[in-house]
Phi, psi and omega in degrees: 000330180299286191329255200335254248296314151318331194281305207281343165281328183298317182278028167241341194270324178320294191306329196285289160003281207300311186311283150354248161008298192282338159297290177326322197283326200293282182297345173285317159284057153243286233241018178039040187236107164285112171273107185270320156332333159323323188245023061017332184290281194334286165319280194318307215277350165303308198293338163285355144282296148355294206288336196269292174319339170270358162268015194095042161240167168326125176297350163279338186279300180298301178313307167322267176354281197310318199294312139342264218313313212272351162293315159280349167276345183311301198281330164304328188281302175318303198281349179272320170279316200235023197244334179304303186323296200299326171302337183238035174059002157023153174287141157325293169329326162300306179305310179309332192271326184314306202281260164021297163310323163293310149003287189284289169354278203299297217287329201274295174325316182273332188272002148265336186269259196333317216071128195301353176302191185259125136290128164285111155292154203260151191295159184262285191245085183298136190260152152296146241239113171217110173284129174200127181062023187096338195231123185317121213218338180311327179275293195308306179328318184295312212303306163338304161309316189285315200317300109037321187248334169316310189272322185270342150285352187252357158279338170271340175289294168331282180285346193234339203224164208285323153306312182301318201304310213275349165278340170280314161328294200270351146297324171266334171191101173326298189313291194305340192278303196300336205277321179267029166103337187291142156276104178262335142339306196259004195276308195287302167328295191279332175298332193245011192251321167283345175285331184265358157317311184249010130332288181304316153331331184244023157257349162293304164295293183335304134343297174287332146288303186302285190094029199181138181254180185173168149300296201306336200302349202252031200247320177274338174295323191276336189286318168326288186299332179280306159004269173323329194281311179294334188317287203303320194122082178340120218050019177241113187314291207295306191289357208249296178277011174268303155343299179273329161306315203292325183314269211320335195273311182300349182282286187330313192292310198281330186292357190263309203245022212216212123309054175342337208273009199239000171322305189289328168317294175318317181286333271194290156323336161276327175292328187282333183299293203286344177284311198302335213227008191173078173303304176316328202117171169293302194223027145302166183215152202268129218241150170266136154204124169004123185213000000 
């Protein structure tokens, strides 16, 4: 019973992982670009909570809010940092040194505005108390669920709506996309306002679990989540949420049974393991490209 419970905390921290994870995944199968900047979303989208609950609203009024807010710094960030490089076809390394920089930007930004201390947050959605093994379990469920229903709308987005066709487009060939009328501009623009949407989704969980802000948090969560997004297969929706579940659970598995101080060794050690033995990922596929 111990083990399952340790489990089921590991698939809750895992979910939070795969959302983070299924953003990387978005913008990188548009624009081939690790947005490091990415797990920063999180952090922004606690402090917006924070802020909205010291005015007095409601905690469902504040999970909106982050999600708004953090979907407009998503585009923000795009059309200010990354939408000239890509126009002028830029090196990767520029964008990775940008995005790294957008990165230090937020964190530096909340912690003038905030200050460094830790903000407590209050739970956002008390749940009924569902015991296994001793131990209170209702949150890591929700966080199970929603991740869960998060990948099958952004997979029904993706495969059903008219946006997805055009986000499949302009991922398999820009040129050919423009030619055929697709504005990819605004493709790229909406590809980075839903990855940090559900960023802000797993900074909902996060609050609610955790219970606590900081600058800094979203600097070891997002590398965790990028971990996951190649563990799982870099551009693969399913593999992205597979990814963060396989983390969480080897995080979960080792503070019960392992080291906690070795924690972060395992995961990094499980990414070196899965390059070496499946380079693509679990369930990436290996792409040719062109010369």
């Amino acid at each position: 019973m111990y083990f399952v419970t340790q489990l089921l905390n590991g698939l809750g921290i895992g979910a939070i992982y795969a959302l983070v994870a299924l953003g990387y995944n978005m913008v990188y199968g548009i624009v081939k670009l690790i947005n490091f900047a990415h797990g920063d979303i999180i952090m922004v989208g606690c402090f917006v909570i924070v802020s909205v609950l010291g005015w007095g609203m409601p905690a469902w009024f504040a999970a909106i809010c982050a999600v708004v807010f953090c979907a407009l710094v998503g585009m923000l960030i795009e059309r200010v940092a990354y939408q000239r490089l890509l126009d002028q076809g830029s090196p990767r390394i520029s964008l990775l040194i940008t995005a790294i920089g957008v990165s230090l930007l937020l964190q530096n930004l909340y912690q003038l505005i905030y200050g460094s201390s830790e903000r407590t947050i209050s739970r956002l959605f008390p749940l009924p108390d569902i015991i296994i093994g001793g131990v209170q379990v209702s949150n890591t469920l929700l966080n199970i669920v929603v991740s869960l229903a998060m990948m099958l709308v952004l997979r029904m987005l993706v495969d059903r709506t008219k946006i997805g066709k055009a986000m499949r487009a302009t991922s398999e060939d820009p040129g050919a996309a423009m030619l055929m009328g697709i504005n990819t501009k605004s493709v790229i623009l909406f590809t980075f306002a839903a990855g940090s949407a559900l960023a802000a989704v797993g900074s909902v969980l996060y609050a609610n679990t955790y219970m606590f802000a900081r600058p800094y948090m979203g600097s070891m969560l997002g590398l965790k989540a990028f971990i996951a997004a190649v563990f799982g297969g870099i551009g693969s929706i399913p593999g992205a949420m597979l990814g963060g579940y396989i983390l969480g659970v080897a995080e979960g598995l080792n503070n019960a049974y392992g080291n906690s101080i070795l924690t972060d060794a395992v995961v990094f050690g499980l990414l070196i393991v899965i390059l070496l033995l499946k380079p693509a990922g679990l369930l990436g596929r290996h792409e040719k490209e062109k010369v």
